[in-house]
C-alpha positions in Angstrom: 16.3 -23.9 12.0 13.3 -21.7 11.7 14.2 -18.2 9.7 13.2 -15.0 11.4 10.7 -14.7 8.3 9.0 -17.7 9.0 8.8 -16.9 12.7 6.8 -13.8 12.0 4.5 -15.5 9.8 4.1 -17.8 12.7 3.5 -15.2 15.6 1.3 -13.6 13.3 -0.7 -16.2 12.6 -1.5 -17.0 15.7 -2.6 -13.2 16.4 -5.1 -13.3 13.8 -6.5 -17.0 15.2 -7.1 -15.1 18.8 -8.3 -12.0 16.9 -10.9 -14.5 15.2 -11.7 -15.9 18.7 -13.0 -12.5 19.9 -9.3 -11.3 21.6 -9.3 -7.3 21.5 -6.4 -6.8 23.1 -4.4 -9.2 19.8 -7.0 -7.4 17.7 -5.5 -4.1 18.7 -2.0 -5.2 17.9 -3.0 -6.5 14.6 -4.2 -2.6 14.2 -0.6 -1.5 15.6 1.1 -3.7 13.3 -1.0 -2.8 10.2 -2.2 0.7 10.8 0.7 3.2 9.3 0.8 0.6 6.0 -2.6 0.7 5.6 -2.4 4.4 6.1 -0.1 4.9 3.3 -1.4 2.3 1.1 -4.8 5.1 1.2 -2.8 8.3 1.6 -1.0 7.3 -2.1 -4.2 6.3 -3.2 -6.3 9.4 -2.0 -3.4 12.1 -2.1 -5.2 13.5 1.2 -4.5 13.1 4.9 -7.7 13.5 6.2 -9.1 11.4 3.8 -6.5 8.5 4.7 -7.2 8.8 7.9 -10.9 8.6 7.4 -10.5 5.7 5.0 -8.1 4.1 7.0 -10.6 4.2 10.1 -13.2 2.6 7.8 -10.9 -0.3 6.8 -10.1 -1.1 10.4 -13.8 -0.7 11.5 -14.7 -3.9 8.5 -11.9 -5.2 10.1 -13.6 -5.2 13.7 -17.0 -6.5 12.3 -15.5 -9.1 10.0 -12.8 -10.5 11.7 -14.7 -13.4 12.6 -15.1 -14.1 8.9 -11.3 -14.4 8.2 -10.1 -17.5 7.3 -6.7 -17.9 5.7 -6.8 -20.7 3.1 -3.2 -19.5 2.3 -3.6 -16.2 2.2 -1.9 -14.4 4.5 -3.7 -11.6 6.4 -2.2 -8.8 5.1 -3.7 -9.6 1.8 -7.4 -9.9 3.3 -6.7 -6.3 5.1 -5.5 -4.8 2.1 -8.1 -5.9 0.1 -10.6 -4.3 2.4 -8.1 -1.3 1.9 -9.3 -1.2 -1.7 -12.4 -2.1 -2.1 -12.7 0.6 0.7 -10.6 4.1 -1.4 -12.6 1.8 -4.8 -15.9 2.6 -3.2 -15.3 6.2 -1.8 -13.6 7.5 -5.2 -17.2 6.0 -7.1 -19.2 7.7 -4.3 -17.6 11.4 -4.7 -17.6 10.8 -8.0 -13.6 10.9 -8.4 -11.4 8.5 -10.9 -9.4 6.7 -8.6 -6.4 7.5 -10.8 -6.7 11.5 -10.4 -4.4 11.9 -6.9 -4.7 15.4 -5.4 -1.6 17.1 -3.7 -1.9 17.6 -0.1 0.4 20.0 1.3 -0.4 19.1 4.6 1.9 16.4 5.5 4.5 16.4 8.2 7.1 18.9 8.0 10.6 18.0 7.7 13.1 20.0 10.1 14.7 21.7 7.4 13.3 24.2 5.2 15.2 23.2 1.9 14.9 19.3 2.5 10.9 19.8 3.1 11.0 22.0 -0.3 12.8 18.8 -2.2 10.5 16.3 -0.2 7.0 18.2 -1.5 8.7 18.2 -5.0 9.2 14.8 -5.2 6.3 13.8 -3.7 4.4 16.1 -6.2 6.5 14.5 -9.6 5.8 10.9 -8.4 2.0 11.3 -7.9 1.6 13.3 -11.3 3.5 10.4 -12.9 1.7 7.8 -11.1 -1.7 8.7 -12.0 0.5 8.0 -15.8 0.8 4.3 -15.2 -1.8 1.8 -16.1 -4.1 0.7 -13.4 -2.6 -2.5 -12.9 1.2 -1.2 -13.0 0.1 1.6 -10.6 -1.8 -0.7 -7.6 0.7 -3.5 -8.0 3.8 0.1 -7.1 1.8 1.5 -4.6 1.0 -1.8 -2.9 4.3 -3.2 -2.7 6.2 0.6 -1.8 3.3 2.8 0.1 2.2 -0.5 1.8 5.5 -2.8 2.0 3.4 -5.5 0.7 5.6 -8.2 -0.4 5.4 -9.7 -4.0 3.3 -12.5 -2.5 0.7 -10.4 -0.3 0.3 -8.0 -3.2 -0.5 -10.8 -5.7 -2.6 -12.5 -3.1 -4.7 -8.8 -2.6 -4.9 -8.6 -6.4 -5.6 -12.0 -7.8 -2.6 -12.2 -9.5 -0.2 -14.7 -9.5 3.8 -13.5 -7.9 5.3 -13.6 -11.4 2.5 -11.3 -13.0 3.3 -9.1 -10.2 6.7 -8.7 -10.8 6.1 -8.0 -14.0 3.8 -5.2 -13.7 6.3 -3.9 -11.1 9.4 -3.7 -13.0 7.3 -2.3 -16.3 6.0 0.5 -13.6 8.7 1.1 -12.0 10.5 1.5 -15.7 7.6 3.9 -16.9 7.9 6.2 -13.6 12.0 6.4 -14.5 10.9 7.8 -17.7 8.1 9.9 -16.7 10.2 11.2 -14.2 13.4 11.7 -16.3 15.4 9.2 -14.5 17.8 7.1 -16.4 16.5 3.1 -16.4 19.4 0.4 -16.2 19.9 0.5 -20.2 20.6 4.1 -19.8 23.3 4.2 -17.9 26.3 4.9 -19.3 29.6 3.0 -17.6 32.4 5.5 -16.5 35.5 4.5 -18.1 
């Protein structure tokens, strides 16, 4: 029996082949499928909407010119997007002259229906992107790829070059560093109620 997983890879895959054979319309899925990821894979990456939304139009744009390119030899296509994605926010932070690792606060995302939730939301938001910018370089792609994008440990190791244990590695040693720079108690420092 085929797992739901598998079956995805497998519709997927053959989306991308008639997206390589010139099919727009399975090229515009691929877009609907990937699109919001992408576009917060680059919003956590460029702190700004507008920018996202610029950037991510740029990635799709390589997308439509290099599709033909794309060949998998393993790697699944999530991996080859998102390693447009960034190379793409890589080469516009070295053209405005901005280290990638310096993430601006925009207050302009969607608002929340209540007042005092949106208040706690932009709080949050502002504490995790001050302690992300914290993180080393390699700590801090491997978060925002696998929890802005959804990225699973293979597709981010696959985007990164790294191999699915590394990956874990550098997620759970980020992950540990934002509970600290956050204040959050990590798993040793949680006391058991008696």
């Amino acid at each position: 029996m085929i797992s739901a997983e598998e079956s995805m890879a497998r519709d997927e895959a053959v989306l991308v082949a008639r997206a390589v054979g010139g099919d727009g319309p399975a090229l515009g899925q691929l877009y609907d499928q990937f699109h919001e990821r992408i576009f917060r894979y680059l919003l956590a990456r460029s702190g700004r909407i507008e920018e996202a939304e610029d950037l991510t139009g740029e990635v799709f744009l390589r997308v439509v010119r290099n599709i033909q390119r794309y060949r998998s030899q393993g790697v699944p296509f999530s991996a080859w997007l998102f390693r447009i994605a960034h190379n793409v926010v890589a080469s516009h932070h070295r053209a405005n002259g901005r280290r990638p690792d310096v993430i601006p606060i925009d207050e302009d995302h969607a608002a929340v229906a209540d007042p005092a939730v949106e208040a706690a939301v932009r709080a949050d938001l502002r504490a995790v992107r001050a302690a992300l910018v914290h993180l080393p370089k390699h700590q801090r792609a491997v978060v925002e790829l696998r929890f802005f994008a959804d990225l699973s440990v293979s597709e981010t190791a696959a985007v990164l070059g790294k191999n699915d244990g590394l990956v874990r590695v550098l997620q759970h040693k980020g992950l540990r560093r934002l509970q600290q720079l956050l204040g959050q108690p990590g798993p040793k420092d949680v006391v058991a109620d008696s």
